[in-house]
Structure formats: structure tokens, C-alpha cells
C-alpha positions as CSV (number, residue, x, y, z in Angstrom):
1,X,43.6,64.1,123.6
2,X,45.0,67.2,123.4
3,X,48.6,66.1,123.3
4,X,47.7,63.8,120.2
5,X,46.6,66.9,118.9
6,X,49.7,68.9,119.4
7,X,51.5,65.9,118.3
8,X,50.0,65.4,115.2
9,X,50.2,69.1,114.4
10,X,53.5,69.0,114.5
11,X,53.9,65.7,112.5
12,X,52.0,67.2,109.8
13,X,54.2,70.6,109.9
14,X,57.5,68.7,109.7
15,X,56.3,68.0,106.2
16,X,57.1,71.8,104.8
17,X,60.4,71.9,105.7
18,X,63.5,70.0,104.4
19,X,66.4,69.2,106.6
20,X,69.8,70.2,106.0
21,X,72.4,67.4,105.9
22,X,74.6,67.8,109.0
23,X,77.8,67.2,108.2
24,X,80.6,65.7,111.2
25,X,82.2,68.0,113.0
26,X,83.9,68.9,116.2
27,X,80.8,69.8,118.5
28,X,81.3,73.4,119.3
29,X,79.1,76.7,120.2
30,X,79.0,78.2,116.9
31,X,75.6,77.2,115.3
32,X,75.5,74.8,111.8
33,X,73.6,77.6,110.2
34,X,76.4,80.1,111.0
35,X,78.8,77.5,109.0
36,X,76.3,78.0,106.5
37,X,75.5,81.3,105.9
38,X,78.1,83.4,107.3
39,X,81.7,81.8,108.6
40,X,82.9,84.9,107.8
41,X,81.7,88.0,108.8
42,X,81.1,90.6,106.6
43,X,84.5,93.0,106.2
44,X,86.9,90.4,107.4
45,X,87.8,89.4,104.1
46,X,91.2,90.3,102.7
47,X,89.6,92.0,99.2
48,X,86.6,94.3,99.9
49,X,85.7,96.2,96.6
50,X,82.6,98.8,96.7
51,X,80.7,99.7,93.5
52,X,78.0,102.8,94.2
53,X,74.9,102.6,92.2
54,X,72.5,105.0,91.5
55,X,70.5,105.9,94.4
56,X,72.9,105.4,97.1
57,X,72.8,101.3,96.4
58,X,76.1,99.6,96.5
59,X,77.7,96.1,95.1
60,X,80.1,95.2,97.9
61,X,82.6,92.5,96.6
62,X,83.6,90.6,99.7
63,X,86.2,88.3,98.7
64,X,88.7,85.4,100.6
65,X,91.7,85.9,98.0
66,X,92.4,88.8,94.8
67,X,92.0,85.8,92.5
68,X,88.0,84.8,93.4
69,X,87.2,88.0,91.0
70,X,88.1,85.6,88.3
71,X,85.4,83.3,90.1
72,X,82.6,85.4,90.5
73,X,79.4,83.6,88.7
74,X,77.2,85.6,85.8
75,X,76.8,88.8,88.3
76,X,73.6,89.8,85.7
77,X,72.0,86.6,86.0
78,X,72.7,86.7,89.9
79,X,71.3,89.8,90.8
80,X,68.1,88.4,88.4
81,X,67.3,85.3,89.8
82,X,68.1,87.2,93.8
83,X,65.1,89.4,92.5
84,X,63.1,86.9,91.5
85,X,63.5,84.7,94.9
86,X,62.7,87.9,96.9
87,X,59.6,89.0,95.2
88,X,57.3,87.6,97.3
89,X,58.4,89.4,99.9
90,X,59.0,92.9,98.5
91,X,56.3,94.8,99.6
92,X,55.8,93.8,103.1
93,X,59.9,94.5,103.8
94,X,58.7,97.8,102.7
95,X,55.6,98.5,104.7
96,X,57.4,97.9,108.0
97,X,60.7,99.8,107.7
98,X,62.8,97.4,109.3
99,X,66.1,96.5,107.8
100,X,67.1,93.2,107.2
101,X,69.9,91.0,106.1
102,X,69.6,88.6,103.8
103,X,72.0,85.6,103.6
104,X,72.2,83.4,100.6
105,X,74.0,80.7,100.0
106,X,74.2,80.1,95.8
107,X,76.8,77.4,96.1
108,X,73.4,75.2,96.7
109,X,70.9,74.1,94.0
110,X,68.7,75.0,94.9
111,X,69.6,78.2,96.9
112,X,69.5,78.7,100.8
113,X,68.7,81.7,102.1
114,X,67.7,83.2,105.3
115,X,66.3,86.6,106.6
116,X,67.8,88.0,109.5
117,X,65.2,91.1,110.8
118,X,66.6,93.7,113.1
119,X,63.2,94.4,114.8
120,X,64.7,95.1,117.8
121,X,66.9,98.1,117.0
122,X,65.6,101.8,117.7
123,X,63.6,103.0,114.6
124,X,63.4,106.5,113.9
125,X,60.5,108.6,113.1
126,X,59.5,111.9,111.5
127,X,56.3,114.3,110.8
128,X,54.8,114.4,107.6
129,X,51.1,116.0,106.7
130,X,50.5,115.6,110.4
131,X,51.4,112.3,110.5
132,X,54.1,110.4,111.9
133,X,55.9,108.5,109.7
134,X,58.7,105.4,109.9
135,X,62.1,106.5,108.7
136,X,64.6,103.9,107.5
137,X,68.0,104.9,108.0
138,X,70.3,101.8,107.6
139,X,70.1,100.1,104.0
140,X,69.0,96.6,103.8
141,X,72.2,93.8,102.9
142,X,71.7,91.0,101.2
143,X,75.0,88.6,101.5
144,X,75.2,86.3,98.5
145,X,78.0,83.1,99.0
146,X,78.9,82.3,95.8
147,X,82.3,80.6,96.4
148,X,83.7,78.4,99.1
149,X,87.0,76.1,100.5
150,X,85.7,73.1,101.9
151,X,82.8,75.0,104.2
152,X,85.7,77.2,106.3
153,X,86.1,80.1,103.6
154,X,84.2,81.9,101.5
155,X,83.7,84.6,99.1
156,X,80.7,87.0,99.3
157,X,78.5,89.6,97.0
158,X,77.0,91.9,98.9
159,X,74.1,93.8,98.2
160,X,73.5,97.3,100.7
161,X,70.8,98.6,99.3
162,X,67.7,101.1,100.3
163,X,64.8,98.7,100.4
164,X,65.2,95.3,99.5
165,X,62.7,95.7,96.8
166,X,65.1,98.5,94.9
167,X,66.2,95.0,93.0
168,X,63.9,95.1,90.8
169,X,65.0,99.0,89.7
170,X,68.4,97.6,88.7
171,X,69.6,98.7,85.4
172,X,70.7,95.8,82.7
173,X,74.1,94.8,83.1
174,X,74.6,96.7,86.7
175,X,76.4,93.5,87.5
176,X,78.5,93.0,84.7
177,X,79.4,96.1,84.9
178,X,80.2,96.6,88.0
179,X,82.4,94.2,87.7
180,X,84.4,95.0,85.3
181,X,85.0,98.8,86.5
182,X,86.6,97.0,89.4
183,X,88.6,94.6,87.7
184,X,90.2,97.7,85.3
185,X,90.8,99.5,88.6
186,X,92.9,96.9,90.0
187,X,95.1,96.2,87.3
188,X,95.3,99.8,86.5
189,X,96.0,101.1,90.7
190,X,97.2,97.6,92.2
191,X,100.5,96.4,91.8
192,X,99.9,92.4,91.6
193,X,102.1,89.1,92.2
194,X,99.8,85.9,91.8
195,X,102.7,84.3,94.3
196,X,101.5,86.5,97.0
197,X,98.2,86.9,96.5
198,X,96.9,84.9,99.8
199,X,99.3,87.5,102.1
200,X,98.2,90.8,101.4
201,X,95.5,92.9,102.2
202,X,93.3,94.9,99.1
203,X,90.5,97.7,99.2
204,X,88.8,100.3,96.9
205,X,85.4,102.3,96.3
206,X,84.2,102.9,92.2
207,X,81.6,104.7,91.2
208,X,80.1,103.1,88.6
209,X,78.8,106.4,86.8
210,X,81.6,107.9,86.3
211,X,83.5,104.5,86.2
212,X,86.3,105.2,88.2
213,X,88.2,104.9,91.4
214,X,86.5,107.1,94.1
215,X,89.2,106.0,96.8
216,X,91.9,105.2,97.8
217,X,93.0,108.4,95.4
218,X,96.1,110.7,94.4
219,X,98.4,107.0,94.9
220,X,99.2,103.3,93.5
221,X,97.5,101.4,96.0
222,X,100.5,99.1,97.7
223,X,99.4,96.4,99.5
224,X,100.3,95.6,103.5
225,X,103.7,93.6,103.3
226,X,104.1,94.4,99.7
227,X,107.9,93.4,99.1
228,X,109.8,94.9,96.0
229,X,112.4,96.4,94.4
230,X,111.9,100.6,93.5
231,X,113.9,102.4,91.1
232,X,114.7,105.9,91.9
233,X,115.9,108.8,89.8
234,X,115.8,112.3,91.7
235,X,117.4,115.5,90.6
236,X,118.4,118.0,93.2
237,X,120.2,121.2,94.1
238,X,122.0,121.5,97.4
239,X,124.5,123.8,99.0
240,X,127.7,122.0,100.6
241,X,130.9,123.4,101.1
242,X,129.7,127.2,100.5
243,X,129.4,126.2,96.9
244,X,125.8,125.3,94.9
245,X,125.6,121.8,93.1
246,X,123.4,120.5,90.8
247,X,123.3,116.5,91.0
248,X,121.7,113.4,90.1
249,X,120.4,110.3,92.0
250,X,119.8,107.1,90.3
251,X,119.5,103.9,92.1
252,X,117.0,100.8,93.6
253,X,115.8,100.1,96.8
254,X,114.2,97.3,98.8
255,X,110.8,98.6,99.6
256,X,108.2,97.0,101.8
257,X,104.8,97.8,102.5
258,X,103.5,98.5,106.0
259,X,100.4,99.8,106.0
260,X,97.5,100.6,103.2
261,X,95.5,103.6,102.8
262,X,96.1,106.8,102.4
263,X,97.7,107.2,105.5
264,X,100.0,104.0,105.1
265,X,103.6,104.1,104.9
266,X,106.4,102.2,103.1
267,X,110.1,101.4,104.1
268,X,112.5,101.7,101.2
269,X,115.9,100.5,102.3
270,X,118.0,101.7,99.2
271,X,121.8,102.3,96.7
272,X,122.4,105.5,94.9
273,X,124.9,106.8,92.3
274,X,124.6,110.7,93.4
275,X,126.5,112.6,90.3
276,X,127.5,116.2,91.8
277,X,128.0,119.4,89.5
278,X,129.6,122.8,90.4
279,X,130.5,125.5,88.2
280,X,133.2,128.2,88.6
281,X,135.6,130.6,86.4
282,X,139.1,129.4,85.6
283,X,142.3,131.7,85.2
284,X,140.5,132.6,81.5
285,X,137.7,133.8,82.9
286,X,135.2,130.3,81.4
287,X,133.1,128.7,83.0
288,X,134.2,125.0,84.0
289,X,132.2,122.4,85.4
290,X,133.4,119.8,87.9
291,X,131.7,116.2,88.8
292,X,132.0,114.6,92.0
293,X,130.4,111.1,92.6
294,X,129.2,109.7,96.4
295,X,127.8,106.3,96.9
296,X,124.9,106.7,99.2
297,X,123.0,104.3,101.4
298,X,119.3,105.6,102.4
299,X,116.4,104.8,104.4
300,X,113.4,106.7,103.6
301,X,109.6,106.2,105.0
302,X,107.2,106.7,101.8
303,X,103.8,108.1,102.4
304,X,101.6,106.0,99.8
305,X,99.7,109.6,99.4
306,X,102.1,112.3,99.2
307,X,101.1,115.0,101.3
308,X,100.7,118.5,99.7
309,X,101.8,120.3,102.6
310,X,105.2,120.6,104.5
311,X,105.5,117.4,106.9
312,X,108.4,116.3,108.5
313,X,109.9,112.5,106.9
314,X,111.7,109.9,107.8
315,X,114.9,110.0,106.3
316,X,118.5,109.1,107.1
317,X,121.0,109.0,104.4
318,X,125.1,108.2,104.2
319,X,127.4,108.9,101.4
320,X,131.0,108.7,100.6
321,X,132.7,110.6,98.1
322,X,134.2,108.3,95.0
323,X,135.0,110.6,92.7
324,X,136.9,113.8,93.2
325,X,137.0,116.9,91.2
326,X,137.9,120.4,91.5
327,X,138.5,121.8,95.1
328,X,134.5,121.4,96.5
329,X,135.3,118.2,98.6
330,X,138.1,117.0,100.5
331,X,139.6,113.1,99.6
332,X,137.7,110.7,102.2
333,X,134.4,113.0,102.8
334,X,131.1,112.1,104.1
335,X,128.0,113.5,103.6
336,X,125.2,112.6,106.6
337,X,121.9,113.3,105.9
338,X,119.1,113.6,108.6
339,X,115.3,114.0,108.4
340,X,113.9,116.3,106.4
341,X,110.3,118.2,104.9
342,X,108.2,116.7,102.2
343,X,105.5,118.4,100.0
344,X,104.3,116.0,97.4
345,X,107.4,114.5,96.0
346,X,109.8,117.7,96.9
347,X,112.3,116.8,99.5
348,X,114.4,119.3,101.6
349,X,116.4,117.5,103.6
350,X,119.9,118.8,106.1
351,X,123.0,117.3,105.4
352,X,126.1,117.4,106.9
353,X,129.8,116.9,105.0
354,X,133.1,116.1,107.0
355,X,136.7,114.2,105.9
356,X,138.4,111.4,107.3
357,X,136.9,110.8,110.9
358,X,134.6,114.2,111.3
359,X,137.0,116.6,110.2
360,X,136.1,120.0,108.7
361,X,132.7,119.6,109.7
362,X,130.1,121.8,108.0
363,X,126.4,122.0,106.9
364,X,124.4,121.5,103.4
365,X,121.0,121.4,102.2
366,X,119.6,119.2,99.5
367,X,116.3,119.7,97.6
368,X,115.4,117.0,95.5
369,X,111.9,116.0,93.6
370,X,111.4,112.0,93.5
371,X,110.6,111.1,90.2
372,X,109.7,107.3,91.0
């Protein structure tokens, strides 16, 4: 009798919940509801764009490719009907402290979702009135999938907020505009080819009070493997030959991206017309100036945030003279130039100058200040 019970109990339960149509598939050890919910884990994305609200809350854009902004649904409407599904359960997510993800899945009508409590975590506590009170620490997340490439990919909105229940405080149009302060800072700090978009790697933090880009800062953002062409145009002064100069250099380089951030780099592989002034007196006692051209061929590591401090930089440099005027430079001279300091975009870098097959060696210093 009292397995007819638990059977019947149990026939009679089955009638709350819906199954999920399973779809084939290679058996494996990932769960169906991982497929689901979360293929992807949070951060692994190649696009991950922060918003911060008031109150510490953030919108974290978590997305597969640059061009699923375009494909984000009605964020307002979103973050409405999120509230609205959660309701229920806003005050007892409160009472107990505990923080919770919250995985949604709005490519679904009606919506999946699925709370995910981290009741087992240490959970910290404080003194208050002679009471001890439950502090929450880490914010709540709820992970919306909103877009998706035949159930392997798929592009998030994630929600870290305070409490769970703190969507319900949102100011109108937090969404929409959220969105749009991110969108203005990547076409105003991102340097963007639609043919590449699946390769490269993007990331930024806005504050949407102020509207602008908290970080990266000071530098374009360039993306990892970033390929292009940079123009360059840097004045300088140097000393060669015991004689000051005043000079010129214009050219292009092959530049590729090798790491993002701040602390990322760039390889610039480049050609440069290097125009060469001196000045001295003639038998009349007038001043007359002299130009002297070199070719150069350069390699020079870029920091995609200048530092503004002396730091040592990758640089290695060869010229030959072209032109020849005035009695500066020797006919068939060379100019080396070796690594060097960098503050900002001022570069001091040591050069060396010899004819022919390293004759009349001798030292020079060039200062320049990178314009682009």
C-alpha cells in the first residue's frame, strides 16, 4: 500500500512540470541543462562591455561576436518583463542573504530560467545593535541568453546586481541607455573591420552617469591581432656628425596588434622619408641651410598606453643617406639606430652614422615626438 502511495504521489506531481524537448546529440558528460542555460561561461566571450549603474549595479554585455550589439532585443522591455518574472521571489532572496545566479534563457516563449543558490559558500557576518547580522558581499547575477547559433554559441546580458530585488529600482530607459553609451564608445575608441570581426578580442567599462569610457583610458583601444597600415609623421632634433639637425619623418608601417589593454603592445614594421636640416655661415657670413634625405626601415614596439614616465622601447632602425648636401655626411652613410626611452610620445633614441662598410664611425642622438 504504501508504494501505491509513493507512486501515485509522484504521478500526480509529474503534472506541474513540463519537459524539455531533448534534442539528439552525441551522449556526453556535460548536462542538457548546461546546453541550455550556460554553454558558455560567463567572461569567455570575445566582447565583454560593463555599464555601472547607480548603486554599484552593473549591465554586463556578454557577447559571441562585435556585431550581436546590433542584436540585442528592447534592453527596457527586457529588464521589465526580468522584474516582473522575479517578483515573486524578491523578498525571500532578500531575507536569506545568499547570492544567487539566475540564468534565463529569452530565446524561449515562454522564458526558461533557473536559480542557481550558492548556499554553501562561507557567509559573512557583522554586529549591529547587539545583534548579529548577515552580510552579503558578492552581488547577485542574473545571465539573460538572448541570442544563439544553433544551441553551441550564444550571447549574454548580464545583470550583477546587489539584491536581486534592486530590479525593480531601475530607472526608465537604464537599458536603452546603457546601451547606447556603449555603442558611442566603441565607434568612438575601437578601430572596426566588419571582415574581422569573428578574430579579435574587445573589452571596456562605462559609467553610465557620466556617460563615458571608465577604462581602458588615455588610448584607442586596438584589438589582439589587429592588422593595419599606420601613418607616421615625427619631427625631431638630433646630433650626428658634431653638427645639430632638425628633420622630418613621414612614412607608413605595417602594424599588428599583440595584446589589448593598457599594458598591450603593438609591432609596427615600417618606411620613412627622414628630411635632415643643418644650418651654418658661409664665406658672407649668412646663414645657409642644407637638406640631406635617408630612407629608413624601422621596427618599433608601440605601448597602446603611452607611458608618462622614462621606459626603455623597442626600437631598431636603418637608414641610408639618398640625398647629400653640404659637408655633414659622407656619400654612402648609414645611420643605425638602437633602443631607446619613451615618455608619452617623446622618443630619445642612440644612433650611430658610418660610410661605406663602417667607416668613420661615430655617435648621434635623435629626439623625436610621434605625432600618429
Amino acid at each position: 500500500m504504501k508504494k501505491q502511495i509513493i507512486v501515485w504521489l509522484l504521478a500526480g506531481a509529474a503534472s506541474q512540470f513540463h519537459a524539455l524537448s531533448q534534442p539528439y546529440f552525441v551522449p556526453n558528460a556535460t548536462p542538457v541543462s548546461q546546453s541550455v542555460f550556460g554553454p558558455t561561461d560567463p567572461g569567455k566571450q570575445q566582447c565583454n562591455f560593463f555599464v555601472w549603474l547607480p548603486q554599484k549595479n552593473r549591465i554586463w554585455l556578454d557577447l559571441f561576436r562585435l556585431s550581436h550589439l546590433d542584436k540585442i532585443p528592447d534592453l527596457d522591455s527586457l529588464i521589465e518583463e526580468t522584474s516582473e518574472l522575479l517578483k515573486p521571489y524578491f523578498d525571500s532572496f532578500s531575507a536569506d542573504g545568499y547570492t544567487r545566479r539566475i540564468e534565463m534563457d529569452a530565446t524561449r516563449k515562454p522564458v526558461l530560467f533557473r536559480i542557481i543558490t550558492h548556499d554553501k559558500q562561507p557567509r559573512a557576518f557583522t554586529k549591529e545593535d547587539d545583534e548579529m547580522v548577515i552580510v552579503k558581499i558578492d552581488q547577485d547575477t542574473i545571465r539573460i541568453k538572448f541570442w544563439g547559433d544553433d544551441g553551441y554559441y550564444g550571447s549574454y546580458i548580464n545583470l550583477l546586481l546587489n539584491n536581486v530585488s534592486d530590479l525593480a529600482s531601475f530607472e526608465p530607459k537604464t537599458g536603452s541607455k546603457s546601451l547606447n553609451v556603449v555603442k558611442k564608445g566603441v565607434q568612438e575608441n575601437y578601430r572596426i573591420d566588419a571582415r574581422f570581426d569573428q578574430r579579435f578580442n574587445f573589452y571596456a567599462t562605462f559609467n553610465l552617469e557620466t556617460g563615458k569610457l571608465v577604462s581602458p583610458s588615455n588610448y584607442h583601444a586596438i584589438r589582439t591581432g589587429k592588422q593595419y597600415i599606420r601613418l607616421g609623421i615625427e619631427p625631431s632634433v638630433a646630433y650626428a656628425r658634431g653638427q645639430g639637425l632638425v628633420g622630418l619623418s613621414m612614412g607608413a608601417a605595417y602594424t599588428y596588434g599583440v595584446s589589448r589593454g593598457p599594458g598591450g603592445s603593438q609591432l609596427s614594421f615600417g618606411i620613412y622619408w627622414e628630411p635632415q636640416f643643418s644650418y651654418k655661415a658661409n664665406t658672407d657670413g649668412k646663414i645657409q641651410g642644407y637638406r640631406n634625405d635617408f630612407i629608413s626601415l624601422r621596427f618599433r614596439e608601440i605601448k597602446n598606453a603611452a607611458p608618462y614616465k622614462f621606459m626603455l622601447t623597442n626600437t631598431m632602425s636603418i637608414g641610408y643617406l639618398l640625398r647629400n648636401r653640404g659637408n655633414v655626411f659622407e656619400s654612402n652613410t648609414f645611420k643605425l639606430g638602437f633602443p631607446g626611452l619613451q615618455n608619452g610620445y617623446l622618443h630619445i633614441e642612440p644612433e650611430l652614422y658610418f660610410n661605406d662598410f663602417f667607416k668613420n664611425i661615430s655617435p648621434g642622438l635623435r629626439m623625436s615626438l610621434q605625432l600618429f
